[in-house]
PyMOL commands that place a pseudoatom at each C-alpha (Angstrom):
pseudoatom trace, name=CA, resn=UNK, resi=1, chain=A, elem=C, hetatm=0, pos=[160.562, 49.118, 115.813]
pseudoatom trace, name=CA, resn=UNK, resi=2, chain=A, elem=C, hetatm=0, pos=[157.389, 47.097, 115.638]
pseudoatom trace, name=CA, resn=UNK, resi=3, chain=A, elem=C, hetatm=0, pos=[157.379, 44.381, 118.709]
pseudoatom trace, name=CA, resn=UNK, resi=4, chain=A, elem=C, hetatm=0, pos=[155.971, 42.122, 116.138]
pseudoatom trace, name=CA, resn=UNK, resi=5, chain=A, elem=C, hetatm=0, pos=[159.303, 41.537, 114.525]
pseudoatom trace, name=CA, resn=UNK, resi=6, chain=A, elem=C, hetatm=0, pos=[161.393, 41.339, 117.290]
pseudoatom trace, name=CA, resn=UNK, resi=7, chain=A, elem=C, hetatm=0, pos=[159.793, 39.148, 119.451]
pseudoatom trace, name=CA, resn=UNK, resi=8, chain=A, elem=C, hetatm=0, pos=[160.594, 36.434, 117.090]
pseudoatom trace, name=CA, resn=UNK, resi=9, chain=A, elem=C, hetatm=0, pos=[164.543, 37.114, 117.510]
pseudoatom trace, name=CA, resn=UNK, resi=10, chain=A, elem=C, hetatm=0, pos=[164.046, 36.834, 121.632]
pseudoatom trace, name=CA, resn=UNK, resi=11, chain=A, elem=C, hetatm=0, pos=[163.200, 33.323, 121.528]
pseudoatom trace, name=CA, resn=UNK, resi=12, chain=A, elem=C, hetatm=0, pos=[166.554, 32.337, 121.769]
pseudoatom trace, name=CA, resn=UNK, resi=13, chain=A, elem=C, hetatm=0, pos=[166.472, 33.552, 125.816]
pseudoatom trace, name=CA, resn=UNK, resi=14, chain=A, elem=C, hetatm=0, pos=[163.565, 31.059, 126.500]
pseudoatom trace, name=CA, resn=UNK, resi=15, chain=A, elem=C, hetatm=0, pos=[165.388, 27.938, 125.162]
pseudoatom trace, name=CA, resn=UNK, resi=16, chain=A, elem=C, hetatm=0, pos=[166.590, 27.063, 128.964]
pseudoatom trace, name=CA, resn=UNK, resi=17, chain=A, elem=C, hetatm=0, pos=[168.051, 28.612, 131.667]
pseudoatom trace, name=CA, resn=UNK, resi=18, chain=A, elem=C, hetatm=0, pos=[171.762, 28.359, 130.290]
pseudoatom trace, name=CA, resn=UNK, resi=19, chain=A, elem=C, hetatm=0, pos=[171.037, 29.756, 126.889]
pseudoatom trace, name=CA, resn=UNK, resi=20, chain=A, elem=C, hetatm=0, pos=[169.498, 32.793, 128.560]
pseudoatom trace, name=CA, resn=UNK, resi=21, chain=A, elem=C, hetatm=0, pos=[172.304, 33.560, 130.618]
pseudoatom trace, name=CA, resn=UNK, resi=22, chain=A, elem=C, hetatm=0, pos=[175.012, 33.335, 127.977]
pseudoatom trace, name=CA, resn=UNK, resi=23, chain=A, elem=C, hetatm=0, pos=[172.771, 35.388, 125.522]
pseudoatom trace, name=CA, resn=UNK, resi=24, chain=A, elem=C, hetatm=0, pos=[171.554, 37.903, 127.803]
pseudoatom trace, name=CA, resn=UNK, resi=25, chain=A, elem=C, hetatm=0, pos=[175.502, 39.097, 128.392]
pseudoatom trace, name=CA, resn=UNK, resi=26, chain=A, elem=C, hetatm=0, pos=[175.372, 39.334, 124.793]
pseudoatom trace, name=CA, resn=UNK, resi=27, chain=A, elem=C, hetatm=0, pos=[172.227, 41.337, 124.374]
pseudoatom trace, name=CA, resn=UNK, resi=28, chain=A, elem=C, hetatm=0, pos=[172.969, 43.486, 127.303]
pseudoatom trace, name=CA, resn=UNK, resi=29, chain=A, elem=C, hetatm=0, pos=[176.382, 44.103, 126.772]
pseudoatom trace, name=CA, resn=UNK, resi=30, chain=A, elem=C, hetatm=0, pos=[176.569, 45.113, 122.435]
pseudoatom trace, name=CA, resn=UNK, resi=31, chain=A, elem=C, hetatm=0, pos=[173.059, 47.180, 123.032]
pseudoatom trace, name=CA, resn=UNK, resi=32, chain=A, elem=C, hetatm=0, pos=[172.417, 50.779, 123.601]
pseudoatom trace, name=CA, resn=UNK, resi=33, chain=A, elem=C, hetatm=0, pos=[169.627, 51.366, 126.298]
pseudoatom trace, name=CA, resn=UNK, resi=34, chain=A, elem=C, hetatm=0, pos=[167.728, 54.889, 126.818]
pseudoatom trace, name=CA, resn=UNK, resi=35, chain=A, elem=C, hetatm=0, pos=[167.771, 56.239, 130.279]
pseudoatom trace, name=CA, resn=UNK, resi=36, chain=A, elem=C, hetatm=0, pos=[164.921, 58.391, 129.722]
pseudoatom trace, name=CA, resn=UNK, resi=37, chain=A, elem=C, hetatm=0, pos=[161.717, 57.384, 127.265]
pseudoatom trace, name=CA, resn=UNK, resi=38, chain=A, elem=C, hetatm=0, pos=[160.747, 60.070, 123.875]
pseudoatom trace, name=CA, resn=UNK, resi=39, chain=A, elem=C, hetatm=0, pos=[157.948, 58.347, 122.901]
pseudoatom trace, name=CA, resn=UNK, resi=40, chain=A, elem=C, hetatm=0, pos=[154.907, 60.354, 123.711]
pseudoatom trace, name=CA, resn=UNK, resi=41, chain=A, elem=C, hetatm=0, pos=[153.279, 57.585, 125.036]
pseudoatom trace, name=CA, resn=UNK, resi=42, chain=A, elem=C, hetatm=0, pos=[156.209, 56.885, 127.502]
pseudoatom trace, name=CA, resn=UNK, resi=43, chain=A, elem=C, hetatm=0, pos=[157.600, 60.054, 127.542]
pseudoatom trace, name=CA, resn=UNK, resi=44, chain=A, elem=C, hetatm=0, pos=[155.846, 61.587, 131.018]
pseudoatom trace, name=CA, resn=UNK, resi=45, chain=A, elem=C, hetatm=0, pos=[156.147, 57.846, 132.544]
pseudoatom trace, name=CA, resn=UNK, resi=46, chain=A, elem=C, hetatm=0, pos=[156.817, 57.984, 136.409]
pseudoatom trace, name=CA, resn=UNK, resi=47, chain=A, elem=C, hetatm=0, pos=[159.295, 54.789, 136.109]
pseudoatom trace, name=CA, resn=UNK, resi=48, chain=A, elem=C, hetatm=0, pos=[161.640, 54.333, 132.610]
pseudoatom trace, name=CA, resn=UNK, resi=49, chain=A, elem=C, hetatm=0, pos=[162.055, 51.520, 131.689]
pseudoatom trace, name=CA, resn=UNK, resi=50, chain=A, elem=C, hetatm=0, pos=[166.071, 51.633, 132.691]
pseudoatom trace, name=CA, resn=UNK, resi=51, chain=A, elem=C, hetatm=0, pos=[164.502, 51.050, 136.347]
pseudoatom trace, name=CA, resn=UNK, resi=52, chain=A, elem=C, hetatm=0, pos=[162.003, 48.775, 135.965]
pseudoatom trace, name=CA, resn=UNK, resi=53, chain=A, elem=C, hetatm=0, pos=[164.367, 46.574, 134.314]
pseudoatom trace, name=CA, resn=UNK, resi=54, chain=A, elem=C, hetatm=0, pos=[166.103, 44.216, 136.646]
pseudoatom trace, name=CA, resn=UNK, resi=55, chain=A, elem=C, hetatm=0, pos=[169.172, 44.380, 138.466]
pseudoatom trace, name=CA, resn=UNK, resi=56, chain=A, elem=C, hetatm=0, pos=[171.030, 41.928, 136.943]
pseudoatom trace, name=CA, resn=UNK, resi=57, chain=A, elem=C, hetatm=0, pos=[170.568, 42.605, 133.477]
pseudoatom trace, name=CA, resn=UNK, resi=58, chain=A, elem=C, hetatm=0, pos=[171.159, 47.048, 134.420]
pseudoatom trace, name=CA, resn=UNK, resi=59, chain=A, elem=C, hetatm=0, pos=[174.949, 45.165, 135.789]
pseudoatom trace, name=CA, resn=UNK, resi=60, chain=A, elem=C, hetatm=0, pos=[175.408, 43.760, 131.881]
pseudoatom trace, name=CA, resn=UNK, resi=61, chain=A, elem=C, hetatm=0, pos=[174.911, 46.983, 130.463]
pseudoatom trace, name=CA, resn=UNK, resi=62, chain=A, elem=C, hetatm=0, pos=[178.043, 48.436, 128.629]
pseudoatom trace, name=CA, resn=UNK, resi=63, chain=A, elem=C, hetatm=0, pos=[176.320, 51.762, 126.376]
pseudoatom trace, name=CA, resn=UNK, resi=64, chain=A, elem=C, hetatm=0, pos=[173.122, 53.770, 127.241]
pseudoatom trace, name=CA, resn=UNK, resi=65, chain=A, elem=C, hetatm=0, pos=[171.664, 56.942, 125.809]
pseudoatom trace, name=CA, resn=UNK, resi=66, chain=A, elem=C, hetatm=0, pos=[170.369, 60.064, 126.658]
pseudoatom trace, name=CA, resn=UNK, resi=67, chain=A, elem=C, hetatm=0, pos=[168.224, 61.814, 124.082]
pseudoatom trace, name=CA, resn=UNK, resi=68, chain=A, elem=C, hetatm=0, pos=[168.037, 65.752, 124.409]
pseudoatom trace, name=CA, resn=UNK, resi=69, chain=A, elem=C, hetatm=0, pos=[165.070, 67.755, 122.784]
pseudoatom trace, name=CA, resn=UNK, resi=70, chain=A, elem=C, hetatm=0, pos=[161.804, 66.654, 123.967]
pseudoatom trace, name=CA, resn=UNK, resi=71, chain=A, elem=C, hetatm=0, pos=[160.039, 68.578, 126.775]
pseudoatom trace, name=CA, resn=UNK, resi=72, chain=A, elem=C, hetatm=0, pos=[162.193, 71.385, 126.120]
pseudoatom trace, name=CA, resn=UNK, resi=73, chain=A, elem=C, hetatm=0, pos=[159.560, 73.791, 127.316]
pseudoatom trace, name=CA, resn=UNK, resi=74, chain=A, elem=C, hetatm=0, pos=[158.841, 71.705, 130.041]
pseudoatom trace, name=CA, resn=UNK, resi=75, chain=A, elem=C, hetatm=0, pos=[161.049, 68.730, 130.614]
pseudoatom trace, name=CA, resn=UNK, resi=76, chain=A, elem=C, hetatm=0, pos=[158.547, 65.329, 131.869]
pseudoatom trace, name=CA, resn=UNK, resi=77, chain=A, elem=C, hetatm=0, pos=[158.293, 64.695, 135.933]
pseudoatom trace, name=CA, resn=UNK, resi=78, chain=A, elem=C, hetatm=0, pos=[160.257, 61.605, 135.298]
pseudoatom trace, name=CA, resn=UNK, resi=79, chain=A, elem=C, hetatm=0, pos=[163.575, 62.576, 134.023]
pseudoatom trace, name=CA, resn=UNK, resi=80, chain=A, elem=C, hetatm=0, pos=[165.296, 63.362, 137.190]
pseudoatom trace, name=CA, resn=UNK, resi=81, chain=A, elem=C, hetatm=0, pos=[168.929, 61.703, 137.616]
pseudoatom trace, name=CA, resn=UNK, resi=82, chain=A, elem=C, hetatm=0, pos=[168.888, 59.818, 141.318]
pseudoatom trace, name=CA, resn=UNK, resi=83, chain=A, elem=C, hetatm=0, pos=[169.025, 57.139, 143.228]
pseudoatom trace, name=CA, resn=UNK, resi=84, chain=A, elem=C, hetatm=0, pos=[165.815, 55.846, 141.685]
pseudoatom trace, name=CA, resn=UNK, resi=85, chain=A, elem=C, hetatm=0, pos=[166.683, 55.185, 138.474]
pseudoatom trace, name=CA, resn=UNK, resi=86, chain=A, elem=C, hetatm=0, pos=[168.921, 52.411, 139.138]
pseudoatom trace, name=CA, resn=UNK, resi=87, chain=A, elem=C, hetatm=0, pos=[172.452, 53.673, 137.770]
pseudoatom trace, name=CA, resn=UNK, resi=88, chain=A, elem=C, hetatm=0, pos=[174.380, 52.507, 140.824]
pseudoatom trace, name=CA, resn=UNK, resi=89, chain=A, elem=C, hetatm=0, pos=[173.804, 48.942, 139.655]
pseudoatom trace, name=CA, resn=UNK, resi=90, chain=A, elem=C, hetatm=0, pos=[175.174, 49.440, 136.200]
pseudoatom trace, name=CA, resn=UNK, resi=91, chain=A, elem=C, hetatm=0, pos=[178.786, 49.406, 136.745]
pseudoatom trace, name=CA, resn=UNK, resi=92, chain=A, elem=C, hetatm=0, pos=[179.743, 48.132, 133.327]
pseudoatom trace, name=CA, resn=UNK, resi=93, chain=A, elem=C, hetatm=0, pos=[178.808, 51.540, 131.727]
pseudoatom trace, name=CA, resn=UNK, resi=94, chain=A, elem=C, hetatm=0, pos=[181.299, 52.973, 129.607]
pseudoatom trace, name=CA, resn=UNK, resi=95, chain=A, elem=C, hetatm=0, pos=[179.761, 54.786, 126.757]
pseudoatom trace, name=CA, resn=UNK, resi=96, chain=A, elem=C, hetatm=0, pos=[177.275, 57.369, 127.042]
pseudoatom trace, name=CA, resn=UNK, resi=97, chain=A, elem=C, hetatm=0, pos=[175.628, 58.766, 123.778]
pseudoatom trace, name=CA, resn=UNK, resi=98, chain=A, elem=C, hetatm=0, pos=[173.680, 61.775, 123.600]
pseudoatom trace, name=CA, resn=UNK, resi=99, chain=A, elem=C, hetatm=0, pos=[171.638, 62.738, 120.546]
pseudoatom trace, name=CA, resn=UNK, resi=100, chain=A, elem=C, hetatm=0, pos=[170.604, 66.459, 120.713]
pseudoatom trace, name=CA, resn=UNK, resi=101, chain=A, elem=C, hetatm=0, pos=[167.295, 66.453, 118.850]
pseudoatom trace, name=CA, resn=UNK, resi=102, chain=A, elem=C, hetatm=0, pos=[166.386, 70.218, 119.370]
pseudoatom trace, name=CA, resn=UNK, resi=103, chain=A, elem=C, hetatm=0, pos=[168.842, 73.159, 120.851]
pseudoatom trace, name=CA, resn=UNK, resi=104, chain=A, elem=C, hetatm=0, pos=[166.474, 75.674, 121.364]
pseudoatom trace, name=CA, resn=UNK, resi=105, chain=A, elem=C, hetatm=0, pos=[168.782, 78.511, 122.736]
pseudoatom trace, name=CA, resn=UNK, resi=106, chain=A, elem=C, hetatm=0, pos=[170.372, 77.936, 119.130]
pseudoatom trace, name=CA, resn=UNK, resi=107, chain=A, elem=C, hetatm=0, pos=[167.406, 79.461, 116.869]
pseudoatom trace, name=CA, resn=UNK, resi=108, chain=A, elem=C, hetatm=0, pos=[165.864, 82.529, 117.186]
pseudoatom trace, name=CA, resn=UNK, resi=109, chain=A, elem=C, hetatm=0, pos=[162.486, 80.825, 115.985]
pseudoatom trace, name=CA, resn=UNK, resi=110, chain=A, elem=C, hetatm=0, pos=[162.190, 79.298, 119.557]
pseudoatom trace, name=CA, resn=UNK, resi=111, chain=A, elem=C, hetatm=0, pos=[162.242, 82.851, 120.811]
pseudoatom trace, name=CA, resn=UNK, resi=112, chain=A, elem=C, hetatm=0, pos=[158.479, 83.452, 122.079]
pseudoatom trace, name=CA, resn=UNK, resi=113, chain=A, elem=C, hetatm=0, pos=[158.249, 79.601, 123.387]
pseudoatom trace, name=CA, resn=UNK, resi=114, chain=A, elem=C, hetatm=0, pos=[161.542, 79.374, 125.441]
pseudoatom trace, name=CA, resn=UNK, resi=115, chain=A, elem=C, hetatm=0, pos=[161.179, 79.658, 129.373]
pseudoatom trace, name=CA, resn=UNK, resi=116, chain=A, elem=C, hetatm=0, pos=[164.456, 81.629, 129.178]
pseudoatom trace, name=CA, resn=UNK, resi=117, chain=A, elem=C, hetatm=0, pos=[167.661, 81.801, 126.717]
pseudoatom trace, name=CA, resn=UNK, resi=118, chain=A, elem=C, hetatm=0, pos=[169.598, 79.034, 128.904]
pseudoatom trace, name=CA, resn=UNK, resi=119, chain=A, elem=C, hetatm=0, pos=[167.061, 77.069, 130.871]
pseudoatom trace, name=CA, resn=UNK, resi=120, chain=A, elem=C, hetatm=0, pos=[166.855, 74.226, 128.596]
pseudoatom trace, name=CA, resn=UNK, resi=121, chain=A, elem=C, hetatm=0, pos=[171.013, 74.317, 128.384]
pseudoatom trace, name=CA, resn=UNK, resi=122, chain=A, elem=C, hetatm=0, pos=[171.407, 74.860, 132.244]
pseudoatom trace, name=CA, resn=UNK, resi=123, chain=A, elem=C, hetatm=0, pos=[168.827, 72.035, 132.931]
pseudoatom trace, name=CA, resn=UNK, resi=124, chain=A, elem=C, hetatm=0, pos=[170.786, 69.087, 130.896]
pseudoatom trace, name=CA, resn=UNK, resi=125, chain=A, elem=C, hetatm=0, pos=[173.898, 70.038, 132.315]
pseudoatom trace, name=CA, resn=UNK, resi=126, chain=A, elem=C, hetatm=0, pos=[172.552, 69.398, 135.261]
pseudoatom trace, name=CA, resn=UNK, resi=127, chain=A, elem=C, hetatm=0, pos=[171.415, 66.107, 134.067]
pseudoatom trace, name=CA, resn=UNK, resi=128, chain=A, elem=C, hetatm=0, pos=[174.464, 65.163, 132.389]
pseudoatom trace, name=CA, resn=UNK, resi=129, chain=A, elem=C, hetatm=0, pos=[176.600, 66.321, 135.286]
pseudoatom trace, name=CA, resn=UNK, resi=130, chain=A, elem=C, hetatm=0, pos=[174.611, 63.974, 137.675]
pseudoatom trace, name=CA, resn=UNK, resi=131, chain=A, elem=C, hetatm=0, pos=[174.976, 61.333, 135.053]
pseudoatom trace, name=CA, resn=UNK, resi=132, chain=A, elem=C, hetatm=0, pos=[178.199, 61.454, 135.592]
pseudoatom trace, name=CA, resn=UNK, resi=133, chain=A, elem=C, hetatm=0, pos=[178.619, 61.992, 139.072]
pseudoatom trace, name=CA, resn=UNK, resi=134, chain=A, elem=C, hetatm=0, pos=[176.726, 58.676, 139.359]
pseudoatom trace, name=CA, resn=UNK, resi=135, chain=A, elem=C, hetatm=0, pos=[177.889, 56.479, 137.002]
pseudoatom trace, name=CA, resn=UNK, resi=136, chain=A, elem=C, hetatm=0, pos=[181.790, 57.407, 137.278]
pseudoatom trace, name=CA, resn=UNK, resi=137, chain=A, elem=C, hetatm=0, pos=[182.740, 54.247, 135.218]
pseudoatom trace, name=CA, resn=UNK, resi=138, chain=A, elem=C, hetatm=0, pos=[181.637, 56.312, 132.111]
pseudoatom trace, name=CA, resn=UNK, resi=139, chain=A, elem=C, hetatm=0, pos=[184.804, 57.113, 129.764]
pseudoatom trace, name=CA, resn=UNK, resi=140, chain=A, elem=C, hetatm=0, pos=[183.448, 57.898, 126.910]
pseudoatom trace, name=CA, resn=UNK, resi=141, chain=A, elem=C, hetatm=0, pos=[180.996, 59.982, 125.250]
pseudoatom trace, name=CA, resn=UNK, resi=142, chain=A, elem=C, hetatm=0, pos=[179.746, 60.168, 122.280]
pseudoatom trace, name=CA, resn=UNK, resi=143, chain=A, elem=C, hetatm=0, pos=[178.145, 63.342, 121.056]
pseudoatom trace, name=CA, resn=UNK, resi=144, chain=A, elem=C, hetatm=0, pos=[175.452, 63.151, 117.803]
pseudoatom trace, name=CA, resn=UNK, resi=145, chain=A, elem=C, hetatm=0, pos=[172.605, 64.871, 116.337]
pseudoatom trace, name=CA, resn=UNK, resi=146, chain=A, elem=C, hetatm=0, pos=[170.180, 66.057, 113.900]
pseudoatom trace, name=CA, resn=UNK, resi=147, chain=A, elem=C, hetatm=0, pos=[171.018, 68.060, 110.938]
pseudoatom trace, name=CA, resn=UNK, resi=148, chain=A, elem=C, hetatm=0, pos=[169.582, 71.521, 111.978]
pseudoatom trace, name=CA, resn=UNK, resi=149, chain=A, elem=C, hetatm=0, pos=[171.893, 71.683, 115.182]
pseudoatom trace, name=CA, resn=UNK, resi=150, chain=A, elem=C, hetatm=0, pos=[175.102, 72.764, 114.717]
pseudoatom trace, name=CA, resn=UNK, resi=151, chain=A, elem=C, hetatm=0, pos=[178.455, 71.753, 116.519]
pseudoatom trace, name=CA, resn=UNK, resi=152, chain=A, elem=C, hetatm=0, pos=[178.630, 75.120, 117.811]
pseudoatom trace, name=CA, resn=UNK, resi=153, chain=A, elem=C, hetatm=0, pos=[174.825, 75.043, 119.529]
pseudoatom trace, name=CA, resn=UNK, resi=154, chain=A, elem=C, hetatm=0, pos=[175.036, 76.367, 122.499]
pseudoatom trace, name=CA, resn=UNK, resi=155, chain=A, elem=C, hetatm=0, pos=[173.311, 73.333, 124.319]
pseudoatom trace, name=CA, resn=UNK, resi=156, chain=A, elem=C, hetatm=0, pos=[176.141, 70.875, 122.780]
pseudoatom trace, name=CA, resn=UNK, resi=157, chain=A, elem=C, hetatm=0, pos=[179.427, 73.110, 123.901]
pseudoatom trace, name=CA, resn=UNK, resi=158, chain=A, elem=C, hetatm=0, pos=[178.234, 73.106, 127.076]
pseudoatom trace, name=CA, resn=UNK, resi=159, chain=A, elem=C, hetatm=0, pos=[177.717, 69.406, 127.199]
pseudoatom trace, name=CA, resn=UNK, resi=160, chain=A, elem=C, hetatm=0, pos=[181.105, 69.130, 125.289]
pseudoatom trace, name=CA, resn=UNK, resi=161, chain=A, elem=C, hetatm=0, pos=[183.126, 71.341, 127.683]
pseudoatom trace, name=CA, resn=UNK, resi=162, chain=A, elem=C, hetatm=0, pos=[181.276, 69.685, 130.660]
pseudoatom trace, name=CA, resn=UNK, resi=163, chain=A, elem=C, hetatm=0, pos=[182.807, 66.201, 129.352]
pseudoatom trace, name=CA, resn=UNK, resi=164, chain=A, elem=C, hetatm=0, pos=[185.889, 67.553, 128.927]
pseudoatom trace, name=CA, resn=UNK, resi=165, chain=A, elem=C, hetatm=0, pos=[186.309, 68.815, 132.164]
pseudoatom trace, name=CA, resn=UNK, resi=166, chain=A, elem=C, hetatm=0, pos=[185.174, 65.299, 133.328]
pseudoatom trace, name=CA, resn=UNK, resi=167, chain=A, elem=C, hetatm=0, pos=[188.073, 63.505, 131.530]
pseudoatom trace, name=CA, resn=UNK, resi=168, chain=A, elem=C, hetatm=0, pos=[185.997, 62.008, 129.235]
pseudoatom trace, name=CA, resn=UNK, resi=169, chain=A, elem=C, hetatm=0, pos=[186.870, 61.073, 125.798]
pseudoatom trace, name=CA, resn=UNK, resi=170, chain=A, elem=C, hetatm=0, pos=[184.943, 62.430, 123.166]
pseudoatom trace, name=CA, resn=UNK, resi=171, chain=A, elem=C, hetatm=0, pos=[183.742, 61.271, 119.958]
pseudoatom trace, name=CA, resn=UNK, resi=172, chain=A, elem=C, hetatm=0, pos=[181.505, 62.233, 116.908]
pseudoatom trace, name=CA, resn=UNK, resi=173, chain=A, elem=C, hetatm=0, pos=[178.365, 59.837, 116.407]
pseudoatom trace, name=CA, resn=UNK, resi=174, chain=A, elem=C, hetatm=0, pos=[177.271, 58.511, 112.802]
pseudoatom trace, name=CA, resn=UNK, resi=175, chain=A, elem=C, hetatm=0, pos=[174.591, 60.312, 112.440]
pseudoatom trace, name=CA, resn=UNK, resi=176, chain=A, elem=C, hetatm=0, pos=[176.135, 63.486, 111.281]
pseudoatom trace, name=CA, resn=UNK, resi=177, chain=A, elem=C, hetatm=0, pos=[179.401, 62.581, 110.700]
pseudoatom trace, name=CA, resn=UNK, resi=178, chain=A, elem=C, hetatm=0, pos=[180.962, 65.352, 112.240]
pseudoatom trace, name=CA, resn=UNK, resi=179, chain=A, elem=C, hetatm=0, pos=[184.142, 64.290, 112.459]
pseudoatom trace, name=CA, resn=UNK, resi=180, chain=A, elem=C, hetatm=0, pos=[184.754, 64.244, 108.458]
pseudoatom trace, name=CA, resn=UNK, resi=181, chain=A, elem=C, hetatm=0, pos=[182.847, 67.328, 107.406]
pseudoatom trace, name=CA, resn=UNK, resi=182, chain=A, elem=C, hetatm=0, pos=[183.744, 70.527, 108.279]
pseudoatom trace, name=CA, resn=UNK, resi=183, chain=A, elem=C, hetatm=0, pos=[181.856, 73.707, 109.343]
pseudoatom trace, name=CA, resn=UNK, resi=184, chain=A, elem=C, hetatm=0, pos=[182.656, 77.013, 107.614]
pseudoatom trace, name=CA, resn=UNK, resi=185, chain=A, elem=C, hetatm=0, pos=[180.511, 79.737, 107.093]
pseudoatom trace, name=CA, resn=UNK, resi=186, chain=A, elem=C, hetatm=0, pos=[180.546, 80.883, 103.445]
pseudoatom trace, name=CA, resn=UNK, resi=187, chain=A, elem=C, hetatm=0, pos=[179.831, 84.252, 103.798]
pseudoatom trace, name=CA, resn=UNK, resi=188, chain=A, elem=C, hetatm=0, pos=[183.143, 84.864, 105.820]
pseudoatom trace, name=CA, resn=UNK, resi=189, chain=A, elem=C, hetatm=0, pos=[185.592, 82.189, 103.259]
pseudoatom trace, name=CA, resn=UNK, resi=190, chain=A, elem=C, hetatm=0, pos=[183.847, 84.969, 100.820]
pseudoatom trace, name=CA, resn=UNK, resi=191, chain=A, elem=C, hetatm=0, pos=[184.898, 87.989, 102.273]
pseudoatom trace, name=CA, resn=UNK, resi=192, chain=A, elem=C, hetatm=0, pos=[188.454, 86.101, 103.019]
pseudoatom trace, name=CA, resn=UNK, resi=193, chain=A, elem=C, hetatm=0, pos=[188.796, 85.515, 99.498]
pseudoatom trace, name=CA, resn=UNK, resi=194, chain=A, elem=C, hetatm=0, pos=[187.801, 88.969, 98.296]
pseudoatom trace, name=CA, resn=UNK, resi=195, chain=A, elem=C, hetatm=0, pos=[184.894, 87.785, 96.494]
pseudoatom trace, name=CA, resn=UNK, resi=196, chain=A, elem=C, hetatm=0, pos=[181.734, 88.746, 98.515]
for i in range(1, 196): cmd.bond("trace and resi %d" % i, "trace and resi %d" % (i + 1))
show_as sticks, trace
zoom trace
C-alpha cells in the first residue's frame, strides 16, 4: 500500500488525546501486524517494526502474521523469536496467521539451491514453536498460502501437526480456500475408476 493514501485515513488519531485512545484500540485490535518484514528493503532490518512499535499499542494487538518463504536459502539476521522482539507485551494475541509463500522441500526444482531437504522446514518450526512458547495466549491459527503449495507440503504439515500438538485450533485462510476445495490427484481417481 502506498503511504500516500493512508496517511489521510490516520488523521483521525491526531484529533486529541481522547480520540486517539479510543481509535487506537480499534486500529490495534481488528488489524493484522507482521512479526517479521518481506519487503526487500526491510527484509534484513536488525529491529521489525513489531519492536520498535510501542508498548502500549504491541498490548492492543489481537492478530499478527508470520510470512514463510523469503530467505529460504538463508533466512535474514533479524528473524530470531526472543525476548527482543517484544511478544511478552502483547498479551491480547489470539490469532496467528501464517502464509507459506514458498515450501522449498516441496519441489524438486529447488533441488541444487536448498541448504538441505529439511533445513528450511526444521528452521520455522523452530520459529513457530518459540512463537508459541512465548506468546501462550495464542488459540488459534490460521494456516494460508499461495497456489503452487499444496496442503500436503511438507513445510505446512509440520507447522500443522506442530499446532496441533499445541492445542491450537486450526483454520483455512481465504486465500486458497482450502477448506471448500478438495485435493485429489487425478491420475489415481483414474486408475480407481478403471479408466487410466
Amino acid at each position: 500500500m502506498n503511504y500516500r493514501n493512508i496517511r489521510p485515513l490516520l488523521r483521525l488519531f491526531l484529533v486529541s488525546h481522547r480520540m486517539h485512545d479510543e481509535a487506537c484500540r480499534v486500529f490495534y485490535g481488528r488489524n493484522t501486524f507482521r512479526i517479521f518484514p518481506i519487503h526487500g528493503r526491510f527484509i534484513n532490518h536488525k529491529k521489525p517494526l513489531f519492536t520498535r512499535l510501542p508498548t502500549r499499542y504491541r498490548a492492543l494487538m489481537t492478530k499478527a502474521e508470520l510470512r514463510l518463504g523469503p530467505g529460504w536459502t538463508k533466512p535474514p539476521r533479524g528473524w530470531v523469536v526472543d525476548g527482543r522482539l517484544g511478544l511478552s507485551d502483547a498479551r491480547k494475541l489470539r490469532v496467528l496467521k501464517i502464509f507459506v509463500e514458498l515450501d522449498p522441500a516441496a519441489h524438486e526444482i529447488f533441488e541444487g539451491f536448498r541448504t538441505s531437504e529439511t533445513f528450511y522446514t526444521e528452521f520455522c518450526q523452530a520459529m513457530v514453536g518459540a512463537l508459541f512458547s512465548q506468546v501462550p495466549s495464542f488459540a488459534e491459527v490460521e494456516f494460508d498460502a499461495y497456489p503452487g503449495i499444496k496442503k500436503s507440503s511438507p513445510l505446512l504439515q509440520a507447522l500443522v501437526n506442530m499446532s496441533k500438538a499445541q492445542n491450537k485450533r486450526i483454520t483455512w485462510g481465504p486465500e486458497r480456500e482450502w477448506d471448500k476445495v478438495v485435493e485429489v490427484n487425478l491420475t489415481d481417481v483414474l486408475e480407481g475408476l478403471a479408466l487410466g
